[in-house]
C-alpha positions in Angstrom: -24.4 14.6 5.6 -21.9 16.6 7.7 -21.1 12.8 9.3 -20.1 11.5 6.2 -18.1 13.9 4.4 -16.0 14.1 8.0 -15.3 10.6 7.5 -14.3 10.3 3.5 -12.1 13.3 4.4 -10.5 11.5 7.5 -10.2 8.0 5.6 -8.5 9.8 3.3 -5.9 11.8 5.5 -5.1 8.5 6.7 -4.3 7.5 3.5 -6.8 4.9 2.9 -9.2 4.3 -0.1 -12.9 4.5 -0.3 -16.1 2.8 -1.9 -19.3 4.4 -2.1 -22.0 2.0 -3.9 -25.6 2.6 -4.5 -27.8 1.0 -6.8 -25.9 0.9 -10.2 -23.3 3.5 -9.3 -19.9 3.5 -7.4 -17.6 6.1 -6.8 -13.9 4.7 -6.0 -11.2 7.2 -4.4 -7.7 5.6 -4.9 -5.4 3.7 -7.4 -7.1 0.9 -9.5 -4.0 -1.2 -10.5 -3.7 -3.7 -14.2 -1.0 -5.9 -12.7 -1.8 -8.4 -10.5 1.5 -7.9 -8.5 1.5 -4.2 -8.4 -2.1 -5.1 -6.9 -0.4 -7.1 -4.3 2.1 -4.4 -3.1 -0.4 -1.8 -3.0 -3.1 -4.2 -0.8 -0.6 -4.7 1.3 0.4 -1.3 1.8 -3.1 -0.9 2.1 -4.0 -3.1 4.7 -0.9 -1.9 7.2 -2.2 1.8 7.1 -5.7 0.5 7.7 -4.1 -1.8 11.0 -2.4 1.7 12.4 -5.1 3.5 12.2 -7.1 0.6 14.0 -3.8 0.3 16.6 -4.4 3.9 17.7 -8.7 4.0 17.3 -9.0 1.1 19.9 -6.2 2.5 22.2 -4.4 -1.4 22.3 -1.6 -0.7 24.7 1.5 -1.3 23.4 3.6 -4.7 24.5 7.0 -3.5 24.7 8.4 -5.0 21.8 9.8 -4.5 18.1 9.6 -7.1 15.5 11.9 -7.7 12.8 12.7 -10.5 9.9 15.1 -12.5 8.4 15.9 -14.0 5.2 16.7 -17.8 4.7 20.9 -16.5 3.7 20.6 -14.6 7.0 19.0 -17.0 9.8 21.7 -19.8 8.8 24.4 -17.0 9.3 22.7 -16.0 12.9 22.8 -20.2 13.3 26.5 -20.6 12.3 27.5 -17.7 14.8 26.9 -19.4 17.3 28.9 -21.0 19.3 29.4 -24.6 20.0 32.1 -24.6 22.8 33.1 -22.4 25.2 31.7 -19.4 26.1 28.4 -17.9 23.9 28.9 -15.0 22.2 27.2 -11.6 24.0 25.9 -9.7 21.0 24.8 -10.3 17.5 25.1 -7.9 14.6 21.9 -8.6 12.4 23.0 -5.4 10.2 20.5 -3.2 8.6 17.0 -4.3 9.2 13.7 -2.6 9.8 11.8 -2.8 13.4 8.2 -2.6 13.3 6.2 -2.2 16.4 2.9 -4.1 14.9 4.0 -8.0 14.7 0.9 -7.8 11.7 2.9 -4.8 10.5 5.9 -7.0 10.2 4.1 -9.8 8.8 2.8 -8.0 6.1 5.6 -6.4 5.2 8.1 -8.8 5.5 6.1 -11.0 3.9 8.7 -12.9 1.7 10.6 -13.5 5.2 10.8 -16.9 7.0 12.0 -16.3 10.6 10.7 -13.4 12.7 12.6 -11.9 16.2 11.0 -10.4 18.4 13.2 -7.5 20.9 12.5 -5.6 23.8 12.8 -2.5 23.2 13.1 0.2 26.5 10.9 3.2 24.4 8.6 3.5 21.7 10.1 4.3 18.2 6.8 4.6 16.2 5.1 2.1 14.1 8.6 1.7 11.9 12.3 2.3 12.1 15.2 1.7 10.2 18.1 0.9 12.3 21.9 0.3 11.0 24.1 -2.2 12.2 21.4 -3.9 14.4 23.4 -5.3 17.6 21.5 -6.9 20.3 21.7 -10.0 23.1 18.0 -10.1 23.7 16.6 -10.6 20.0 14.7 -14.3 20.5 13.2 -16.2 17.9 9.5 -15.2 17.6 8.3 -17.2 14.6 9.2 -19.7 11.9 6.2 -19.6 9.3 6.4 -20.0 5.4 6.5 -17.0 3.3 3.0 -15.9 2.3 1.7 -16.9 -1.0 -0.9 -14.4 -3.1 
């Protein structure tokens, strides 16, 4: 008994949800949503917090990068930059952007995005950070995918 009500009391610290079913009866702990979008968001949100705590339960070292990305209007401006002759250009600004230090992290919550960077990055940050101004030379292309559908 003392087992379980740990649990349900850590699961929800975390800030996950949680199901208890038994023959005819459930008992839910969390938001139960009417729209389907608003059901979407909140899954998703969902879903990362349940991949952190995973990330730190299993002890998976970290790889040494941040992930990050980009709209459609933004890659072909990052393409265009670029330089045809002459010498290439050191730094890019990307502006403001969000790092995340999961790539599932990213994927999830970038999930309207189409191109995904991947940086080294020389310390870790924490699972997010918000950074202004993004400017970096080592920022390589990590992923083209299509956006995810519901």
């Amino acid at each position: 008994m003392n087992f379980g009500w740990k649990s349900l009391y850590l699961v929800n610290t975390y800030g996950g949800d949680v199901l208890i079913k038994d023959s005819g009866f459930w008992f839910y702990i969390g938001i139960l949503r009417n729209d389907s979008l608003g059901h979407f968001n909140y899954y998703k949100i969902k879903l990362r917090n349940k991949i952190r705590v995973m990330y730190n339960r299993k002890k998976i070292p970290w790889d040494g990068y941040y992930y990050f990305g980009l709209s459609d209007e933004r890659y072909k401006e990052f393409v265009n930059s670029k330089k045809k002759r002459g010498r290439p250009r050191k730094h890019y600004n990307f502006g403001n952007i969000v790092l995340y230090k999961l790539w599932e992290d990213c994927s999830l919550s970038e999930s309207n995005f189409r191109y995904f960077f991947k940086v080294p990055y020389p310390i870790d940050m924490g699972f997010t950070f918000y950074n202004e101004n993004f400017k970096t030379k080592d920022a390589e292309l990590f992923l083209e995918r299509e956006p995810l559908k519901f």
